[in-house]
Every structure is written in structure tokens, then in C-alpha cells.
N, C-alpha and C positions, 0 to 999 in steps of 0.2 A: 267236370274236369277242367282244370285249368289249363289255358297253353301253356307249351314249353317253346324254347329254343330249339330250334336244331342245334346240328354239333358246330356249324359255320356258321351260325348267328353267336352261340357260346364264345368260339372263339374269338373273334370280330369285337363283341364286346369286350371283353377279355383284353385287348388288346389296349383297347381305349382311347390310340390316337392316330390318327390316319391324317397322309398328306398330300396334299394336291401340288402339279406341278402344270402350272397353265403357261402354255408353251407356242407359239407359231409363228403365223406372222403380224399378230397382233404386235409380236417384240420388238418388231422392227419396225413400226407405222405409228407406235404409238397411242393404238387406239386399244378401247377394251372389245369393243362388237365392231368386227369386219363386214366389211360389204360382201364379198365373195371376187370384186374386181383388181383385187390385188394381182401387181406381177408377182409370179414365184419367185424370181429371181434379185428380188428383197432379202427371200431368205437364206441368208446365208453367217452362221454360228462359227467363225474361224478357232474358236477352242473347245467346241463342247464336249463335254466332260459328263457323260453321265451316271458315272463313279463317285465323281465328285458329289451329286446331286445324291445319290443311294449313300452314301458313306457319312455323310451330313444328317441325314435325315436318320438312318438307324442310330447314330451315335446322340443324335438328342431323342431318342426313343419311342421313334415310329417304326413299326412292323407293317402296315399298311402303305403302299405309296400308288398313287394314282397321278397316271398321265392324260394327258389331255390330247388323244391322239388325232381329233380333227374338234376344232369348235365351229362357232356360227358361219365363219364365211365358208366353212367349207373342203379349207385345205389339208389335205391330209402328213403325217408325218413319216408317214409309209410310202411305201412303192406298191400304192393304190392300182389294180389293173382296170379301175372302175372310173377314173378322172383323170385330168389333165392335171388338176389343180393340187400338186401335191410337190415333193420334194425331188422327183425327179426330173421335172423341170425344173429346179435352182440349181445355181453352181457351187451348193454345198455338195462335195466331193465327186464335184464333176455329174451331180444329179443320180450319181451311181449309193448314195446315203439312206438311209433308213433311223430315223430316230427312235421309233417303235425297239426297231431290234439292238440299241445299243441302252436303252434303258432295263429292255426284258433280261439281256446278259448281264445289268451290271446288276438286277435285284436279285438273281441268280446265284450270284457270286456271293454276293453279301448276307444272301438266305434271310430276304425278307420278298413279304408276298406284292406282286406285282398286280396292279388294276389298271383298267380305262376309262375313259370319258372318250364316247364317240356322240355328240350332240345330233339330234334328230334333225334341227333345223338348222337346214344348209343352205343359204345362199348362195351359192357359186352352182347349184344342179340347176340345170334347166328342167328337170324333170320335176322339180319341186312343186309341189300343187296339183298335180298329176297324181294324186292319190293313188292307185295303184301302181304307176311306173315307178312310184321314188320309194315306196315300201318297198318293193324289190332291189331297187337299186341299195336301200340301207341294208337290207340283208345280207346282201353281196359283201359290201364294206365290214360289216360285222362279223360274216363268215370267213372273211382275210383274219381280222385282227384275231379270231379267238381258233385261229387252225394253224397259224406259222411262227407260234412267239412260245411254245408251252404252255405249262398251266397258269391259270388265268383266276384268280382270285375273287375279282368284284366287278361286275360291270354296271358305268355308274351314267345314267341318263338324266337329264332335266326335262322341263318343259316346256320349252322356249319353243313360239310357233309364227308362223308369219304366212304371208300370203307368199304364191308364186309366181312365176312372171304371168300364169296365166289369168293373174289375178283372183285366182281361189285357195281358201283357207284350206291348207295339209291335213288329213287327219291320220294320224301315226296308226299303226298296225301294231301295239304295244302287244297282244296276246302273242301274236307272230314273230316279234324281236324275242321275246321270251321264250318262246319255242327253241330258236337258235343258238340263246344262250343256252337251254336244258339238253339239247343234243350236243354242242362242240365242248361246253363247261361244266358238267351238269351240278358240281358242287360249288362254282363260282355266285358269289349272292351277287344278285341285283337291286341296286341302292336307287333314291328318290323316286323317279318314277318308276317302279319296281315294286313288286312282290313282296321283300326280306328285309327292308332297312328304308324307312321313311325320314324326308323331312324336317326340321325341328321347327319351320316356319319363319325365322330371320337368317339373316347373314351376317350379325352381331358374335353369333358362337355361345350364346344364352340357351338356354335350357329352362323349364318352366322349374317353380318351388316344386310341381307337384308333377312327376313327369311319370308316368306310366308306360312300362313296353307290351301292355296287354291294350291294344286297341281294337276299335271297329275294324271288318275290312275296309275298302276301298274299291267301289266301284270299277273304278278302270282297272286295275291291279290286280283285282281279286276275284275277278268274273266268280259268279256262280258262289261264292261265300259265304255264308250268314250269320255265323257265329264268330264270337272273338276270336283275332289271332297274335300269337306273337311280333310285331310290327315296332322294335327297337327305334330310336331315334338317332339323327347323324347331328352336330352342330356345325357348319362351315363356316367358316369365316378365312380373312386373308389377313396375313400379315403385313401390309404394306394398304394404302386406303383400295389400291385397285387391287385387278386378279392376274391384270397380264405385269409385266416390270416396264417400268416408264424412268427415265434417270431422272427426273425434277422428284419421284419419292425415296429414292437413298436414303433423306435425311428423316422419310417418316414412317421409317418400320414402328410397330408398337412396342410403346415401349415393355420391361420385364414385367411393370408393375400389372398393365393392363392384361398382356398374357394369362399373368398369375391368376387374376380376375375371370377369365373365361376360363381356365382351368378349372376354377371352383366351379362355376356356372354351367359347368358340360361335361365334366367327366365325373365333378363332385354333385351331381344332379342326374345320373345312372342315362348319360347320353355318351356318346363317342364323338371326341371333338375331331376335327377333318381342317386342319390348315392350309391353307394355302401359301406357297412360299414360290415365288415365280424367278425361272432363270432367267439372266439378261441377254442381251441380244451378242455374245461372245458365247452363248453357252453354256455359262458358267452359275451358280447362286452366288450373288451380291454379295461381299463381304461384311456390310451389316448387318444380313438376314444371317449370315451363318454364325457372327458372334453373336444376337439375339437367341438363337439356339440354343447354342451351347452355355445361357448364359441360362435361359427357361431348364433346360436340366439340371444346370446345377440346384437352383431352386426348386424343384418340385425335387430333388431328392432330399436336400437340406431340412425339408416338411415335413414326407411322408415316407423318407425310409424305414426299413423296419427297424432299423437299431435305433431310432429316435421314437419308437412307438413306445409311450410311458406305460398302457395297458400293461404290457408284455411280465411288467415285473410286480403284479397282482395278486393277490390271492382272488381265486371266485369256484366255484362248482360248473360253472358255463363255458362247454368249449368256444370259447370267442376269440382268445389269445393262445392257440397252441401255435398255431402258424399252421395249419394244415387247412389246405381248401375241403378237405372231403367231410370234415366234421363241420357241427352246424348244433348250433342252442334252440328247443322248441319248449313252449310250456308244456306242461307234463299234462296227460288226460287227453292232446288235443283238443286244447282249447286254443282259441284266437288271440288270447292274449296273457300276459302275464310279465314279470318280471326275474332281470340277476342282478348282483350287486358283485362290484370288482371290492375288494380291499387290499390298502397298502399300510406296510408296514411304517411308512413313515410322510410326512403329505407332501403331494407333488401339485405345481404348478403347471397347470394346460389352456388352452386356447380353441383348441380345436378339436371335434369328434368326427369318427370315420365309422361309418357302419356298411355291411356287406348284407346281402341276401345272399341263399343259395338258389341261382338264377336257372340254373340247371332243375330246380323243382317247380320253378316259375315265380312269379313277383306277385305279394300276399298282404305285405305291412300296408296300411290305409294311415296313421296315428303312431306315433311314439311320443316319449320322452325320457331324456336326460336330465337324471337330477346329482345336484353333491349336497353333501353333508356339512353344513356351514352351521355355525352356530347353533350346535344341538337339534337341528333339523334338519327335514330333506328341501331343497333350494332348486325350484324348474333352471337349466340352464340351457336345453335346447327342446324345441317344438315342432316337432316335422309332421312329414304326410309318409309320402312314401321314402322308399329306400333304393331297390331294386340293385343294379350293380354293387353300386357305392353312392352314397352319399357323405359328401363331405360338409360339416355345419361352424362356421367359423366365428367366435365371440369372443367377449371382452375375457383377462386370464383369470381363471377360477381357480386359488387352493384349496387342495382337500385331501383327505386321506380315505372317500367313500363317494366310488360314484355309483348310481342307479339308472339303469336303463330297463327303460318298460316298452311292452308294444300294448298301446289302447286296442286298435281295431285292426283286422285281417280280415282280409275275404277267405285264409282258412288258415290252418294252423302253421305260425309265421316259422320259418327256418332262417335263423341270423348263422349267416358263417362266420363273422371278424366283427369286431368290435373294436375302436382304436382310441388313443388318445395324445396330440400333437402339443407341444408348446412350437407352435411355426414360428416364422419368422415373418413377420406382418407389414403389410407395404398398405395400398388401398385394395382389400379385398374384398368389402361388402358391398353387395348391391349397387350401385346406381341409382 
């Protein structure tokens, strides 16, 4: 039996982009890793807006949004009962402020799902290294954020460790953070160092040619596991070279072209890409990051909406092009492999191929190809592995009036739900 998804790993995928919003007093120092010796009272956002931040990010089509509610130094953006080091020692509104809850309200509002990043390692605890006092003490913090804000989406930890004043290396109680997550959240996934959503292994926002969501477990993660599980990929990456906002990078958000590039390489490679987009120290997202935005939506829509999908107007026997997620093309007999052919009434010009699994029965394709009918024969035009969400495969423009899609190998009988076919609009989008 093959893993499946749950219905919050489904979803999550499903979504495909998730965003990060690295937020503290890194904003205001300048630095990307804090010491934990910061005064609070640095921090201080005279416009934040965290409306601003939810209404930017939905509108260039993130359903995912992730706050950074305490990172390495320590500070938190709440009205922590568990430190000094947090917000209500700044004379951001009089220290009577809370960021946590002005972000929860605005994704509320805007009815997209709210997440956190609550980092393990803290420099600013003196209990840090103290193995057992600072496991408690993360608990506590964790049990604030996932009991006073509503439902709670994703909880997304790293694995950033250090020693502590005592001079001893921490070692995190991850079964135990996860426990807390399972009682306060209990459908909230927990991402990187987590159980439901791993890693992709850079912070490029790359994705492998060959990425599979059916993995080994994982030892720390997985206590007691031994057979394959569902274990999805995340890509993160920032949009700007660092993660916290520094004003000497204004001028170096990425540009559309490169976005476009990791769009292929992470959502077109059956990963969920996770941006990073950092408010400045007003509170506010950068005006370049927000026209960057809005300029990445227009172009992934101009690609892969569905009224530019050339499939659509086909003839074939293969539900591939009805537009309905619930149906799905399998070779007949249940076998692993086999072929459909689209036909058009007259030949169309394309560039690019989008192919779907039904990930809901699990991820199966190992081998395809794409062929067209060029010259009185069949002509390879794309060569993959796997498929899994989506893959997206982007090449020089092919006409034809017959394309062929085959699946070579599956680990069992392949279920394609979509099948597509794009003339994009092409900037630098191969490889590297």
C-alpha cells in the first residue's frame, strides 16, 4: 500500500505557495542572526500594517502565510508571560502591542491560513542549554502562541542549535514540542523539523528533476517508523538576498525573471514554494517587494491559466482536460504503464507541458514522455521522472496537431488527473 496524504498535507500542497514574513528586531539592527542582547526598545514599527502584509500576499496568491513570531535571539512578538525579551518592553504602543495578534486578525479577515515559526534556539534564554529547563520553557511559549491566536495552520520549526551560557549543547525535545502541537492544533501540520512537511535541502527555492513526496521516515521526526511515509517537500527561499529587510537591498529584490525560474523549479517540480518577503522596519512590505508581487502574478497567470491551456480544445478519450480534479486517466487492465494521445483539429503552437497526479491516491509515475507528431512521426519532446502534484516541463516551441503522453514506469497503476499544454511567455526559465 502506498502512502497517502492526509487531508492538511492535500491541502497545503494544493495550495503550492506559502509565505514567510521574517519580522523582529533583526529589522531594526540590521543583522540577519541576533545575539539575544538587543535592547527591546529598538523595536519600534511606527506604521505596521499587518493588513497590508495579508492583503499583498493573498493578492499575489498565497493562501499560506507564516510569521516569524520569535527567531534566534529570542525576542518574542507577543506578550510572552515567559520573558522579558519581547514586545512589551518596547515602546511600540506603549509596550501594551502584540504582533502575533495583529497579523492572526488580519489573516482572519482576509480568510487565509495563519502559521508560525517559533525557532528552538534562543539566545536571549538563560535557561538555554539546560536541557530540561529550556524544553519546558519552549513549551510554555508554544502553548501561548497555539492557545490565544485561533486556529493555527502550520507550525514551522528549523534547526538551528548552539550552545548555552552554560556551555552545553541544547538538545530540543522535538517528540514533546509535537505532542503540544497535537493537543492545542491537532490538525495544524508541522513543517522542517516536523513530522508532515520536510526540507527541500537549499534555500535557492530549487526543487530536485526527480522529487518524490513518498519518502523514508526520519529518525528524529518519525520516532518508531519504518516504513515509507508521506513526507511532501517545502522550497524556501527570500526574496531579497537576506531574510530579515536591510535598506541597502531595496534595489535587490529578485528580479520577475528569476522568480519565474524558481516557480518552475518548486511548484513545477511537485514542491510548495515558501517565500520570504520581509517587512521593514515601519512595518510596512517594501514597495519593491510588493510591485515584485504583483508583477510574479501576473506572470504565472499569463502561463498557466486555464484559458491559455491549449489542451483544453483537444480531442482525446483521456479525462486529462475536462477541468475536473476528481477524474484521472489510468491505463486500462491496471497496468503501470501505457499511453493517450490529445488530437487537434488544427496545429497549435506550445512550449510548455503541465502534468498533475491524483495525489490523493498517492505519487506512482517513476518515467513518462511527451511526444508530437512532426513529420510523419512521433518526435520525444519531454523526458521526466516523476510527476507527483504538478510538474511543470519547459522547452524550445513545438507545432503540432498530435501530442502523445505516455507513463514508462510506476510503482503502480499511474492516475494522471490534468494534462496541459502552455505557449508561456519565456524570460530565463531553464536550469541554471
Amino acid at each position: 500500500m502506498l502512502p497517502k496524504p492526509t487531508p492538511q498535507q492535500l491541502a497545503w500542497q494544493e495550495a503550492e505557495m506559502t509565505v514567510f514574513f521574517h519580522f523582529g528586531v533583526n529589522t531594526f539592527t540590521d543583522r540577519e542572526w541576533g545575539d539575544g542582547a538587543e535592547d527591546p526598545a529598538i523595536f519600534n514599527p511606527t506604521r505596521l500594517d499587518c493588513r497590508q502584509w495579508v492583503k499583498t500576499a493573498k493578492d499575489a496568491g498565497f493562501t499560506y502565510l507564516i510569521l516569524t513570531a520569535k527567531h534566534h535571539d529570542g525576542f518574542c512578538l507577543w506578550q510572552s508571560a515567559h520573558t522579558e525579551h519581547s514586545v512589551k518592553n518596547s515602546p511600540w504602543k506603549g509596550g501594551k502591542g502584540d504582533v502575533v495578534r495583529e497579523f492572526a486578525e488580519a489573516c482572519d479577515e482576509f480568510g487565509v491560513k495563519k502559521a508560525f515559526y517559533l525557532s528552538p534556539w534562543d539566545r536571549n534564554a538563560p535557561m538555554y542549554g539546560d536541557s530540561p529547563a529550556y524544553n519546558a520553557y519552549f513549551k510554555h511559549q508554544l502553548t501561548e502562541l497555539l492557545t490565544q491566536y485561533g486556529k493555527v495552520y502550520e507550525v514551522w520549526f528549523d534547526g538551528a542549535c548552539g550552545e548555552g551560557p552554560n556551555g552545553k549543547r541544547q538538545e530540543y525535545d522535538w517528540s514533546g514540542y509535537y505532542g503540544v502541537v497535537r493537543q492545542h492544533q491537532p490538525e495544524a501540520l508541522i513543517a522542517i523539523c516536523g513530522p508532515d512537511v520536510r526540507w527541500v535541502g537549499n534555500e535557492d527555492g530549487f526543487a530536485r528533476e526527480t522529487e518524490w513526496s513518498i519518502q523514508e521516515p526520519n529518525a528524529d521526526h518519525h520516532p518508531g517508523v519504518t516504513d515509507p511515509i508521506w513526507y511532501p517537500a517545502e522550497c524556501d527561499v527570500s526574496i531579497r538576498p537576506g531574510w530579515f529587510w536591510h535598506p541597502a537591498e531595496d534595489s535587490k529584490v529578485k528580479t520577475l525573471d528569476h522568480l519565474m525560474r524558481i516557480y518552475y523549479q518548486s511548484v513545477g517540480r511537485n514542491s510548495v514554494l515558501l517565500l520570504n518577503v520581509p517587512p521593514n522596519d515601519k512595518g510596512l512590505l517594501a514597495e519593491p517587494d510588493v510591485a515584485r508581487l504583483a508583477e510574479f502574478r501576473r506572470m504565472i497567470d499569463a502561463s498557466f491559466g486555464d484559458e491559455h491551456d491549449l489542451a483544453r480544445g483537444a480531442t482525446t478519450d483521456a479525462a486529462v482536460i475536462d477541468g475536473n480534479p476528481d477524474t484521472h486517466w489510468s491505463p486500462s487492465n491496471g497496468a503501470t504503464g501505457g499511453s493517450f494521445v490529445l488530437t487537434f483539429a488544427a496545429p497549435i503552437t506550445f512550449n510548455t507541458t503541465l502534468a498533475k497526479e491524483q495525489i490523493a491516491e498517492s505519487q506512482r509515475v517513476e518515467a513518462y514522455t511527451v511526444e508530437a507528431w512532426v513529420d510523419s512521426q512521433w518526435k520525444s519532446i519531454v523526458s521526466g521522472t516523476t510527476i507527483g502534484h504538478k510538474k511543470i516541463e519547459p522547452f524550445d516551441a513545438v507545432t503540432t496537431d498530435r501530442v502523445r503522453f505516455t507513463v514508462n514506469a510506476a510503482r503502480a497503476t499511474p492516475m494522471i488527473r490534468r494534462f496541459a499544454l502552455f505557449n508561456a511567455p519565456r524570460g530565463e526559465r531553464k536550469e541554471e
